[in-house]
C-alpha positions in Angstrom: 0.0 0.0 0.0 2.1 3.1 -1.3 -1.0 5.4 -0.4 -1.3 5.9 3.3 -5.1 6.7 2.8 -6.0 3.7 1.9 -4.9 2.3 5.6 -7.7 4.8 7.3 -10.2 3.3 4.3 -9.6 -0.2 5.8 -9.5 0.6 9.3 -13.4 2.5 8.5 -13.8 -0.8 7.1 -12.8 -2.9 9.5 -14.7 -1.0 12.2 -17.7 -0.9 10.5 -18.1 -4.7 10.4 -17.7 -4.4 14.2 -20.3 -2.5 14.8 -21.9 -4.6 12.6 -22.9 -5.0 8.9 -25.3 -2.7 8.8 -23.1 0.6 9.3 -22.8 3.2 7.0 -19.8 5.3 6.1 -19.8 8.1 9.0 -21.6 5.9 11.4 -21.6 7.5 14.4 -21.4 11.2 13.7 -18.9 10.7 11.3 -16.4 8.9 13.8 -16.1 5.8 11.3 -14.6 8.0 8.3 -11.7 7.6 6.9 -10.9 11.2 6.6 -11.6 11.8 10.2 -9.3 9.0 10.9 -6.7 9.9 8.7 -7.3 13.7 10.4 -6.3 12.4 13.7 -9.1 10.0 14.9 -7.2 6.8 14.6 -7.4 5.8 18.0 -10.6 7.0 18.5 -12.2 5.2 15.9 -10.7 1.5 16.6 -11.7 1.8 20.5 -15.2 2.6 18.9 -15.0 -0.5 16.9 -13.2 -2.5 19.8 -15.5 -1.8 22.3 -18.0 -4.3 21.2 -16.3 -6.9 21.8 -14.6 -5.0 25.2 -16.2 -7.5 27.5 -15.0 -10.4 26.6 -11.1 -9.4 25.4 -10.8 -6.8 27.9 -7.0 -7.3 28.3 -5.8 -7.5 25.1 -7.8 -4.6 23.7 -6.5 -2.4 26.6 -3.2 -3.7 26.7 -3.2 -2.3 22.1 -4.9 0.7 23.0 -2.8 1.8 26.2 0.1 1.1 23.1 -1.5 3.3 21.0 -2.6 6.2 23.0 0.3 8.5 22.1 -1.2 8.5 18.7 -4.4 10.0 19.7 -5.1 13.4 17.9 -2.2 13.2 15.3 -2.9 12.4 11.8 -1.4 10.1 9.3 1.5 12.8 8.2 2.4 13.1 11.6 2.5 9.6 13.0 4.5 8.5 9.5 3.7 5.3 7.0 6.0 3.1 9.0 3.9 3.2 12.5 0.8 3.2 10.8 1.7 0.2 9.0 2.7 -1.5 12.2 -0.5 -0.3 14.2 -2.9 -1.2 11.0 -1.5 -4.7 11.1 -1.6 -5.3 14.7 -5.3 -3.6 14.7 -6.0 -6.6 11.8 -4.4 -9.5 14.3 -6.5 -8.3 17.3 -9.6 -7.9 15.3 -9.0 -11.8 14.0 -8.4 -12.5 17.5 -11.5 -11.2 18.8 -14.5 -11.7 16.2 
């Protein structure tokens, strides 16, 4: 993926099949976007999607978000391709892990 957009498209897409297969594209007041999340909403919007399945996977879900957190509020051009890559794939093994 030489486009870094394209990570906060599957992240939207990821999240919205949390939620369920019924969400739309800005689900939530436009949380589950992937310009907001590209923008900075990052973290924001895969806590959204990881907290329906919170209850049950409690400790890994806090143990990637708490490794995360820094991120929170700094877009794609900030954080840099390389981390994003990293957190996009280990977003993708702890949604396997937990659906």
């Amino acid at each position: 993926m030489s486009n870094i957009h394209q990570f906060a498209i599957y992240i939207e897409h990821t999240v919205r099949q949390l939620l369920g297969g019924n969400s739309q594209r800005y689900a939530l007041g436009g949380l589950v976007d992937a310009d907001f999340i590209e923008a900075g909403g990052m973290v924001t919007t895969m806590a959204i999607g990881l907290s329906t399945r919170y209850w049950h996977n409690k400790e890994i879900i806090d143990r990637f978000l708490e490794s995360i957190i820094e991120l929170n509020g700094k877009g794609f051009e900030e954080i840099g391709v390389e981390r994003i890559k990293q957190v996009y794939n280990e977003f993708q093994q702890l949604v396997d892990v937990v659906m």
